[in-house]
Backbone as CSV, one residue per row, in Angstrom:
resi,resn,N_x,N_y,N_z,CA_x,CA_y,CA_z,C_x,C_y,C_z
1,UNK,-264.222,63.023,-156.359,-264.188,61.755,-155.620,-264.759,61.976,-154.221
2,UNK,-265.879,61.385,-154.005,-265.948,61.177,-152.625,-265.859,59.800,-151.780
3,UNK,-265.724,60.091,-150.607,-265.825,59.193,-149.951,-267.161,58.663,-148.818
4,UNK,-267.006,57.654,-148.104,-269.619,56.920,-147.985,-269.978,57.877,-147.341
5,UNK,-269.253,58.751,-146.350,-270.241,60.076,-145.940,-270.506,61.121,-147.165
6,UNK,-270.589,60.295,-148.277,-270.510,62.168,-148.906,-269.442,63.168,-149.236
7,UNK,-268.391,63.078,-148.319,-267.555,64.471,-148.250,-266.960,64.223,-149.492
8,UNK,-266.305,65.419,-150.259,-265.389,65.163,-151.339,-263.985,65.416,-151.027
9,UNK,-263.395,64.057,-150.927,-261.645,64.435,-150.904,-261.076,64.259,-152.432
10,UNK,-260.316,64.936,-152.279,-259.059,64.945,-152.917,-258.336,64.305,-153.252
11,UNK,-257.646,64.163,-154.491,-256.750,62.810,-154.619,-255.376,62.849,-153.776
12,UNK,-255.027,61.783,-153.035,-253.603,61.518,-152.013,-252.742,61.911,-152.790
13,UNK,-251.838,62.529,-152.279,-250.513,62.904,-152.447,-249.882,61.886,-151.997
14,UNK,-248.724,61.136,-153.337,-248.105,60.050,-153.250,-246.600,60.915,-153.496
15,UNK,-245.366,59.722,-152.974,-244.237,60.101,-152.909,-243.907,60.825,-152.075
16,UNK,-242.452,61.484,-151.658,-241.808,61.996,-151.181,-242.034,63.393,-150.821
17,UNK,-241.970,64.335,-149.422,-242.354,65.464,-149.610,-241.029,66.584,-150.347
18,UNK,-242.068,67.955,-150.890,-241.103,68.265,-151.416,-239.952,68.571,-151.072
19,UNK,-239.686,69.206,-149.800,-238.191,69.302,-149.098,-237.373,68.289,-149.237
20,UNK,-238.394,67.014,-149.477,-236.904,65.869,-149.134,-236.568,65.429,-150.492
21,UNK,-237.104,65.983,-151.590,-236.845,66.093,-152.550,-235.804,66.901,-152.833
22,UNK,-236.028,67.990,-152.654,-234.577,68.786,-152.547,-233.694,68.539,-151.946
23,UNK,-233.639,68.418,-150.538,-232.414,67.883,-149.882,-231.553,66.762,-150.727
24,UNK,-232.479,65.784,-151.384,-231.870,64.617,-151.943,-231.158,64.826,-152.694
25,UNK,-231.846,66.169,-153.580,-231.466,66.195,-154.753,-229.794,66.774,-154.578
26,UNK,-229.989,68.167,-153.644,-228.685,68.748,-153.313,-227.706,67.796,-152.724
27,UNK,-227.887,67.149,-152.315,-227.049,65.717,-151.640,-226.355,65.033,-152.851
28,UNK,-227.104,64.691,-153.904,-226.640,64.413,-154.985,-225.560,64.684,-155.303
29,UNK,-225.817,66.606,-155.632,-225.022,67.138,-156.469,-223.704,67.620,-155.495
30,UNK,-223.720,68.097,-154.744,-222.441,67.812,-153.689,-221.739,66.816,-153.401
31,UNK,-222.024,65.829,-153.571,-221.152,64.036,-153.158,-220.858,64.200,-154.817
32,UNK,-221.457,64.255,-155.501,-221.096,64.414,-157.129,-219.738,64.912,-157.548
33,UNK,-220.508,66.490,-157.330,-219.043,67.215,-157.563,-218.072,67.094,-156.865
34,UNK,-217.980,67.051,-155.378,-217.278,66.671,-154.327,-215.923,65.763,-155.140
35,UNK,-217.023,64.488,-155.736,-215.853,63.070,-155.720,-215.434,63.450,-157.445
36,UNK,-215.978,64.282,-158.075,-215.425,64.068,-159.535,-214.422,65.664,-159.790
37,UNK,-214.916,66.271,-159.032,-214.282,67.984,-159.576,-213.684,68.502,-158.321
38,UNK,-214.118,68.729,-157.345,-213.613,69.531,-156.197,-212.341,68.874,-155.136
39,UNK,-212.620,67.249,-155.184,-211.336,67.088,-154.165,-210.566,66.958,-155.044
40,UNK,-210.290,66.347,-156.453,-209.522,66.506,-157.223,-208.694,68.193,-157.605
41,UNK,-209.486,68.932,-157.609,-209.298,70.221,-157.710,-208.261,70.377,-156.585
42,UNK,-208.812,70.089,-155.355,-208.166,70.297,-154.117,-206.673,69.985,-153.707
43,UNK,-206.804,68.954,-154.700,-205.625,68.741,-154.264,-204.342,69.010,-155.732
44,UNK,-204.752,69.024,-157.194,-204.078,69.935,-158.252,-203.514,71.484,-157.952
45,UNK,-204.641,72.060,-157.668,-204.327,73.437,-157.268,-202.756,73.918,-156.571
46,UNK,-202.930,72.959,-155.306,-201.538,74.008,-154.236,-200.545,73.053,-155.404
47,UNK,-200.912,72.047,-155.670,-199.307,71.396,-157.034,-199.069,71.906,-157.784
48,UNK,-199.521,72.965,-158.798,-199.342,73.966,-159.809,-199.370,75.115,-159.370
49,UNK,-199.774,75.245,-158.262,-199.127,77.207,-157.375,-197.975,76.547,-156.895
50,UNK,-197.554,75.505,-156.845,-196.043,75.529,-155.951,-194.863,74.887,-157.255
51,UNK,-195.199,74.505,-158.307,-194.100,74.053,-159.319,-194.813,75.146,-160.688
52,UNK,-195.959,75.791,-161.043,-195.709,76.572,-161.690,-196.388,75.650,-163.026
53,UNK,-196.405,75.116,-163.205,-196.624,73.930,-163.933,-197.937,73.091,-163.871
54,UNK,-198.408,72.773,-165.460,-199.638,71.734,-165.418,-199.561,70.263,-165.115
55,UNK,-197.598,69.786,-165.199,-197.528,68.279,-165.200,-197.351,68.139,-166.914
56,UNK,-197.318,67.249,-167.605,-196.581,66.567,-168.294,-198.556,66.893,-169.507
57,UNK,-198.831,67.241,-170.314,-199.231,67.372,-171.782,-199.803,65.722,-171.636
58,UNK,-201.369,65.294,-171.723,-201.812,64.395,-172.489,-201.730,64.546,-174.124
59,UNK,-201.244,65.488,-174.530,-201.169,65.119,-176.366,-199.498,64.680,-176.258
60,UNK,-198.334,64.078,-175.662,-197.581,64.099,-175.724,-197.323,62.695,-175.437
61,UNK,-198.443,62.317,-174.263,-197.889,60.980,-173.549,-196.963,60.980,-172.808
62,UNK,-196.682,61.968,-172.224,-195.331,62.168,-171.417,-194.162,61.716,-172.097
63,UNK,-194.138,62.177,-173.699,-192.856,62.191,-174.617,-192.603,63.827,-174.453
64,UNK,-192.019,63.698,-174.913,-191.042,65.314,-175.018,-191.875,65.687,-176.306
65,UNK,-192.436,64.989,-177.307,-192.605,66.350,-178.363,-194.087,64.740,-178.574
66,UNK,-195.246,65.831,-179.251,-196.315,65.263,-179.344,-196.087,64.115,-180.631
67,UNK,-196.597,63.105,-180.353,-196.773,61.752,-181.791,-196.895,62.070,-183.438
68,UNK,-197.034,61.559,-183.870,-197.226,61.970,-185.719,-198.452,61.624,-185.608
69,UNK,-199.105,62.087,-186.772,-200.430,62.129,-186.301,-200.723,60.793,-187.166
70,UNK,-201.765,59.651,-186.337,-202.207,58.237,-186.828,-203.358,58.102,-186.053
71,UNK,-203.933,56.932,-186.543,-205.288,56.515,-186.192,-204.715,55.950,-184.443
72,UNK,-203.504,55.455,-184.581,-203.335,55.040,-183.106,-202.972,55.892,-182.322
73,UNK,-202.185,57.220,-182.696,-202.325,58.541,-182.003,-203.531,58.955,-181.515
74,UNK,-204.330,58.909,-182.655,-205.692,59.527,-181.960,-206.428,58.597,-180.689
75,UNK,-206.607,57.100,-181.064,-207.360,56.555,-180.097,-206.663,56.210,-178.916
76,UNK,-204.989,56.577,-179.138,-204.339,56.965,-177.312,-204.785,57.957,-176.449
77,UNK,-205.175,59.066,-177.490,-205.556,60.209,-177.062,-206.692,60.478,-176.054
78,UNK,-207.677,59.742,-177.298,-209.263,59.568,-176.780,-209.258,58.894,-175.481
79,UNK,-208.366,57.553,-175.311,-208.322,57.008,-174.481,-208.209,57.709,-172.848
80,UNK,-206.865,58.345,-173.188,-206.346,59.198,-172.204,-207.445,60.055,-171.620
81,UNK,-207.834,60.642,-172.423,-208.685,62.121,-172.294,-209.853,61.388,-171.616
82,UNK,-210.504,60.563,-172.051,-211.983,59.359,-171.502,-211.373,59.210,-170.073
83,UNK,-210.048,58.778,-169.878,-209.620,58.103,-168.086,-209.868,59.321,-167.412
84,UNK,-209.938,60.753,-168.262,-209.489,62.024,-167.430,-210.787,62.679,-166.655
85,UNK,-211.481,62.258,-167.887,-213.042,63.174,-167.658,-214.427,62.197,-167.153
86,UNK,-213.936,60.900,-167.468,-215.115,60.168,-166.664,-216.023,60.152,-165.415
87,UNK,-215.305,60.470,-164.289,-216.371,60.727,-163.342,-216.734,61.834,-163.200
88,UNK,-216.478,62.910,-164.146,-217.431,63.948,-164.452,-218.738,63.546,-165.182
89,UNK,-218.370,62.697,-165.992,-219.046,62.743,-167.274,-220.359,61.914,-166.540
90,UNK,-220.277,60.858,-166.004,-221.388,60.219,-164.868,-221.788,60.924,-164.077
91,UNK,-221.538,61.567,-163.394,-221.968,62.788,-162.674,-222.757,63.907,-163.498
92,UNK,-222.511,64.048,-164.061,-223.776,64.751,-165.328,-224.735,63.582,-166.164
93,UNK,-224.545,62.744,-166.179,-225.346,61.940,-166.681,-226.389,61.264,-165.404
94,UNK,-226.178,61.356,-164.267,-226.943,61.048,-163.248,-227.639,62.205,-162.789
95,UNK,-226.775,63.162,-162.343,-227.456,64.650,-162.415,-228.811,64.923,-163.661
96,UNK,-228.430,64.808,-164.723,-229.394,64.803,-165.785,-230.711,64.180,-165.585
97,UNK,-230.178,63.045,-165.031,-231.636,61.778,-164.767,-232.151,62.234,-163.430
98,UNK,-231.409,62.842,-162.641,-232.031,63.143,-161.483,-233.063,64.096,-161.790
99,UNK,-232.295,65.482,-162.472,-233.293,66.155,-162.917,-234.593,66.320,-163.407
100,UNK,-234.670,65.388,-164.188,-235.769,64.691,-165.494,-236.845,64.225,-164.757
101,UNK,-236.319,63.354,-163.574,-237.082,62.281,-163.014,-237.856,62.821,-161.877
102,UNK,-236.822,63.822,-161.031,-237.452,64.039,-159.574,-237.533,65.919,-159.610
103,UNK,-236.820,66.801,-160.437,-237.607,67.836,-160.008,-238.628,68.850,-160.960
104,UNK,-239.541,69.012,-160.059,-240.599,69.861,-161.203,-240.321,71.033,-161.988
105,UNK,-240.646,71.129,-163.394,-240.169,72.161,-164.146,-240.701,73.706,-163.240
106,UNK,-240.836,74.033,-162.825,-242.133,74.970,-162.021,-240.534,75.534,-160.548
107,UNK,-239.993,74.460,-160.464,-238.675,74.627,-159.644,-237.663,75.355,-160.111
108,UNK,-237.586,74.692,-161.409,-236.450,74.805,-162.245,-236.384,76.614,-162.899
109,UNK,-238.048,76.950,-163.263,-238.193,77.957,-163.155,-237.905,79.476,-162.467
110,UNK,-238.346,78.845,-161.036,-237.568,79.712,-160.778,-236.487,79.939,-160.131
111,UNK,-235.880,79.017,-160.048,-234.186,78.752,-159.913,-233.809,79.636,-160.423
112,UNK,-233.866,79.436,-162.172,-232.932,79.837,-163.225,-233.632,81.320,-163.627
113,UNK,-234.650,81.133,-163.478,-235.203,82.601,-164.558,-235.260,82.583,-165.574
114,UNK,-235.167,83.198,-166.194,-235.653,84.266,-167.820,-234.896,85.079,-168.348
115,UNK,-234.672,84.810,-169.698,-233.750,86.373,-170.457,-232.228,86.730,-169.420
116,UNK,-232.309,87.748,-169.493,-230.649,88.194,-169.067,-231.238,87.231,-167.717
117,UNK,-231.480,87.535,-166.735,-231.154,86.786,-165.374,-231.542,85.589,-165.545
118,UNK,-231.951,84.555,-166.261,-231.217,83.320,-166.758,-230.138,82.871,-166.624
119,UNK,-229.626,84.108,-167.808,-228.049,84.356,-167.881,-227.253,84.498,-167.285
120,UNK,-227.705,85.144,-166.436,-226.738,85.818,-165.070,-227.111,84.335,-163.987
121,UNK,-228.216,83.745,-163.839,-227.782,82.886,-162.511,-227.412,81.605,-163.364
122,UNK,-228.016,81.008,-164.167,-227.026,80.196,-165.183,-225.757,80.095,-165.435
123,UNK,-224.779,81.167,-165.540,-223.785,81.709,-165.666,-223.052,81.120,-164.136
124,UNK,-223.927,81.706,-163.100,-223.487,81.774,-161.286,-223.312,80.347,-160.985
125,UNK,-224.559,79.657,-161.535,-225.004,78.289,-161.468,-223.152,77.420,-161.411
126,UNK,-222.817,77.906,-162.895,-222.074,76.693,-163.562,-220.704,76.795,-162.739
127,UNK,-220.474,77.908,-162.086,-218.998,78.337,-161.283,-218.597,77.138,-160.931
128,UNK,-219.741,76.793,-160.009,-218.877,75.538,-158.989,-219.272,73.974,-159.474
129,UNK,-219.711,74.234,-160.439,-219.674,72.686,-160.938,-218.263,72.706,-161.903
130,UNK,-218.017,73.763,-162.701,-217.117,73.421,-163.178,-216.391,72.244,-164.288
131,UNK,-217.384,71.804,-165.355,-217.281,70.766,-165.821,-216.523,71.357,-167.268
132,UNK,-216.195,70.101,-167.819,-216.091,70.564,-169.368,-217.619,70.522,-170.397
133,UNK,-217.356,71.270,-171.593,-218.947,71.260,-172.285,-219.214,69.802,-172.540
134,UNK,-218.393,68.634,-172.546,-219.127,67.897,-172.511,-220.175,66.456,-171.941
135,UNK,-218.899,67.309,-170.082,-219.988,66.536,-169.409,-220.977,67.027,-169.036
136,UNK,-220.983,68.516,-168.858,-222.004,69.752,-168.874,-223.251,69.578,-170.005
137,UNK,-222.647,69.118,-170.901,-224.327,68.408,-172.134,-225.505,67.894,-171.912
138,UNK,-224.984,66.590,-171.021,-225.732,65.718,-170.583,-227.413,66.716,-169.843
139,UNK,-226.730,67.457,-168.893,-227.057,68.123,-167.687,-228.149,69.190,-168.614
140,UNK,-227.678,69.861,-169.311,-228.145,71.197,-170.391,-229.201,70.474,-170.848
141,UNK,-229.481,69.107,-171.447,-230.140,68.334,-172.394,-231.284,68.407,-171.402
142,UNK,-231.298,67.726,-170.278,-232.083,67.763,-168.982,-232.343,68.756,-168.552
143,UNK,-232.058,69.639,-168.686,-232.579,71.176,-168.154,-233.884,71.521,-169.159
144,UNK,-233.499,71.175,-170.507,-234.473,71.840,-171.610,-235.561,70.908,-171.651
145,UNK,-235.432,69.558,-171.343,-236.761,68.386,-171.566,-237.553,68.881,-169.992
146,UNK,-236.748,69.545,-169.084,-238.051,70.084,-168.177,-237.928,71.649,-168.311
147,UNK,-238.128,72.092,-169.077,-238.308,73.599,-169.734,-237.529,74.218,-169.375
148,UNK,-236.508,74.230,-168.823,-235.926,75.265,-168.615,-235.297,76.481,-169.301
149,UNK,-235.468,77.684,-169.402,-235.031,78.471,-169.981,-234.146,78.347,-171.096
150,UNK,-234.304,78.911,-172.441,-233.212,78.897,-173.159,-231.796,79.437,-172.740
151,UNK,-231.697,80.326,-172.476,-230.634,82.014,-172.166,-230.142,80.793,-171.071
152,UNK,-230.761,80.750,-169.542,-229.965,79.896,-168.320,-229.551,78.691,-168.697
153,UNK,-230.029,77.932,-170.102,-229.459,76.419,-170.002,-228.045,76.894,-171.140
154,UNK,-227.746,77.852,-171.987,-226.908,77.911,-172.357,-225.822,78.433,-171.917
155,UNK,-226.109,79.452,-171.088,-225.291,80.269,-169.972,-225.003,79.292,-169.216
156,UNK,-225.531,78.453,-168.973,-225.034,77.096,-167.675,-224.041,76.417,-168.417
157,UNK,-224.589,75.494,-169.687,-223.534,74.666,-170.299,-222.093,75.498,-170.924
158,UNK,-222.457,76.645,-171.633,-220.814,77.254,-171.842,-220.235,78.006,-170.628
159,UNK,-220.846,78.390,-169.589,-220.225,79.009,-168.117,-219.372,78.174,-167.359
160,UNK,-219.798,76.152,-167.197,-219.014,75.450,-166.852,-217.371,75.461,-167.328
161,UNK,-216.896,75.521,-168.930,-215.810,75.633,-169.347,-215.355,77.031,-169.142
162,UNK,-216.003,77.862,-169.889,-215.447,78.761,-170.151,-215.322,80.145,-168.916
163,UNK,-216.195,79.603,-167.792,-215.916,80.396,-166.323,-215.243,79.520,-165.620
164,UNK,-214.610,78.766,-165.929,-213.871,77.901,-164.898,-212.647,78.273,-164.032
165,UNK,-213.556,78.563,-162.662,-212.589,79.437,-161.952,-211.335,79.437,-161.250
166,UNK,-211.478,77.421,-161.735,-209.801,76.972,-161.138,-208.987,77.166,-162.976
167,UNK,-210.098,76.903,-163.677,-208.818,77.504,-165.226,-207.880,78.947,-165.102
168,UNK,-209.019,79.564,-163.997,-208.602,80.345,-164.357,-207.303,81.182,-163.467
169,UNK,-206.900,79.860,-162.302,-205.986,80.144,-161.615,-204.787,79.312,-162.288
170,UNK,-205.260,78.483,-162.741,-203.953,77.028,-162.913,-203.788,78.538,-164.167
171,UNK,-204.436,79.390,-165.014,-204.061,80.640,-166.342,-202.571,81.071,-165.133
172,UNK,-203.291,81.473,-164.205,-202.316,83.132,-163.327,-201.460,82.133,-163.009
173,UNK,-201.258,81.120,-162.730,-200.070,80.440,-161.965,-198.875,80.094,-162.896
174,UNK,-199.562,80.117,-164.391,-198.322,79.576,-165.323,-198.580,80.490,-166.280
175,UNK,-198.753,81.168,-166.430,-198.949,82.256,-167.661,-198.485,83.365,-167.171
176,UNK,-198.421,84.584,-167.880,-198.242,85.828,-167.476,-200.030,86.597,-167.631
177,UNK,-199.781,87.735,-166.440,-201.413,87.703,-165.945,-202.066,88.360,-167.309
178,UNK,-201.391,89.134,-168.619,-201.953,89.571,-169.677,-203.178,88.163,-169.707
179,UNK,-202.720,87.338,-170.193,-203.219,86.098,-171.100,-204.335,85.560,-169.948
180,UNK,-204.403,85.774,-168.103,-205.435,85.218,-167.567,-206.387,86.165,-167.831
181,UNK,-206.188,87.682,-168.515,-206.900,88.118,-168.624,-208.134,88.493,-169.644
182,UNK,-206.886,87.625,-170.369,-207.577,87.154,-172.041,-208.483,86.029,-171.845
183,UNK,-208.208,85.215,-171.370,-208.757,83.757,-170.905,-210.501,84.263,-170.483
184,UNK,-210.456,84.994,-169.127,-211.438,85.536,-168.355,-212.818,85.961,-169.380
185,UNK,-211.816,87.374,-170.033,-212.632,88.137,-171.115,-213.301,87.421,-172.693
186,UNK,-212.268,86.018,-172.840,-212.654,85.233,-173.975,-214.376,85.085,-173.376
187,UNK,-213.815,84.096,-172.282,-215.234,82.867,-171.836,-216.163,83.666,-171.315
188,UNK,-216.210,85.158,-171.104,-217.202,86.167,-170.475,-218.331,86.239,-171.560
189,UNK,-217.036,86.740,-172.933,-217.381,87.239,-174.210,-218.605,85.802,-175.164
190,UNK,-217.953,85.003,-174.470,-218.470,83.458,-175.285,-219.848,83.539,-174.425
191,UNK,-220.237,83.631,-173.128,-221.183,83.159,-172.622,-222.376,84.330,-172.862
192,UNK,-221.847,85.719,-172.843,-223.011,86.837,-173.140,-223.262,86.452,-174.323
193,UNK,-222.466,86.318,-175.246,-222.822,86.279,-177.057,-223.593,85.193,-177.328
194,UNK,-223.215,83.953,-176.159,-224.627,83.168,-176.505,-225.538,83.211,-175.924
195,UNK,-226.100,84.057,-174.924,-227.076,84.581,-174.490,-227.707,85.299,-175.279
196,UNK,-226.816,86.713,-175.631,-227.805,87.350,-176.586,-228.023,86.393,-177.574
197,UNK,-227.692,85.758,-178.370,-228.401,84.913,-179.783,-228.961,84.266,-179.201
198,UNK,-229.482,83.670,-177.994,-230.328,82.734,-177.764,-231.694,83.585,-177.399
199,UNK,-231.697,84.712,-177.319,-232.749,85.413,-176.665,-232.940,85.955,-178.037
200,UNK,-232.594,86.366,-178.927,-232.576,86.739,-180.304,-233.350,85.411,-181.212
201,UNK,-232.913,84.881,-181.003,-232.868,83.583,-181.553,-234.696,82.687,-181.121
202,UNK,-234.349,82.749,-179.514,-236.049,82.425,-179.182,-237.440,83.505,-179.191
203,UNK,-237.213,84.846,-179.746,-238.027,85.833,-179.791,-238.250,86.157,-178.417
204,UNK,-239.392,87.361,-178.219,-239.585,87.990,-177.138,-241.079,86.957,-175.950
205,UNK,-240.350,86.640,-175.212,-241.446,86.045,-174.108,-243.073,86.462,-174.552
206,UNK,-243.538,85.743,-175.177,-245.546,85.518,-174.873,-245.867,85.847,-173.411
207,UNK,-246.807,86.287,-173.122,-247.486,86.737,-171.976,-249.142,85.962,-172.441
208,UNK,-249.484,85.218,-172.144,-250.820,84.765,-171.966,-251.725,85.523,-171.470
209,UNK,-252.593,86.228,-172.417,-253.611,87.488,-171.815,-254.987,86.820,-171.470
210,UNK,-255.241,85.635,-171.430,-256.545,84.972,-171.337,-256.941,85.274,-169.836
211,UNK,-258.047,86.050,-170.058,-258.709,86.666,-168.486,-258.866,84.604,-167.690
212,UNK,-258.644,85.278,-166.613,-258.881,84.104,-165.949,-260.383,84.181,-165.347
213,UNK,-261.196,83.023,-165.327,-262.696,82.879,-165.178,-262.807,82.401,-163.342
214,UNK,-263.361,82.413,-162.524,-263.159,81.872,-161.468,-264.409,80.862,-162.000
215,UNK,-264.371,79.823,-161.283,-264.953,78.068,-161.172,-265.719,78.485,-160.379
């Protein structure tokens, strides 16, 4: 393309620059987690280090012994469990779209990495979001439609549950520490094992040997 002197420009760069892309994006995900996982967290935590206790069993309804099992048992349940996890569950579903929409796979890259260190910052990734696997889905689904790594998007989605590092205090606060240690070593054991099969599973990284030509 040129322009009436002749010169050849370039096509304009439209939209947002990339920093403020990021900033936005991190803005997002902090007011996110903030309002669905962390002040909630904030304020559960010192209530179960100081009574010892989770509070009263959603399979129970705050009865003393859980329902018989019926179709209206179950959809109390569902119900319950839906009031519990919802503004997680939007919060990964916006997160997701944020992803999709505003950042480049080329980012995402190297965020997350490849093979074991995938794994390993995938894994790091999911600490502080902290979701269950299935508001964590949403998010995983969106990771892979902009390429992201196999090994880091699975290490991300099972690291949210199964590294969950307030599970794993509300474990030590009411359990005896054997069983937080079972807990720990389960979801360690769950997140390497699906790493390795996913790296098993997607074969060994292609390397593109095509000499590059200069223009």
């Amino acid at each position: 393309m040129s322009d009436a002197s002749g010169v050849s420009v370039g096509p304009r760069r439209t939209g947002p620059p990339p920093w403020a892309v990021a900033l936005g994006f991190g803005v997002l995900v902090v007011a996110g987690l903030l309002w669905a996982k962390w002040a909630p967290y904030w304020v559960k935590v010192p209530s179960v280090a100081g009574s010892h206790s989770l509070g009263p069993s959603i399979l129970t309804g705050g009865e003393p012994t859980p329902p018989g099992m019926s179709l209206t048992a179950g959809l109390r349940f569902a119900g319950t469990y839906f009031l519990a996890i919802w503004p997680a569950l939007v919060v990964g579903l916006v997160l997701a779209a944020a992803v999709q929409v505003a950042l480049p796979s080329a980012w995402l890259a190297r965020l997350f990495g490849s093979g074991v260190r995938g794994g390993v910052r995938g894994s790091a990734l999911a600490l502080p979001s902290m979701m269950c696997s299935c508001c964590a889905a949403p998010l995983a689904v969106g990771l892979r439609r902009r390429t992201a790594d196999l090994t880091a998007t699975l290490a991300y989605w099972l690291g949210n549950p199964a590294l969950n590092p307030v599970v794993l205090a509300f474990c030590a606060f009411v359990l005896p520490w054997p069983w937080t240690l079972l807990r720990a070593g389960a979801g360690l054991a769950v997140v390497v094992g699906a790493v390795a099969l996913a790296r098993w599973w997607s074969g060994p990284a292609t390397v593109d040997a095509t000499p590059v030509v200069p223009s």
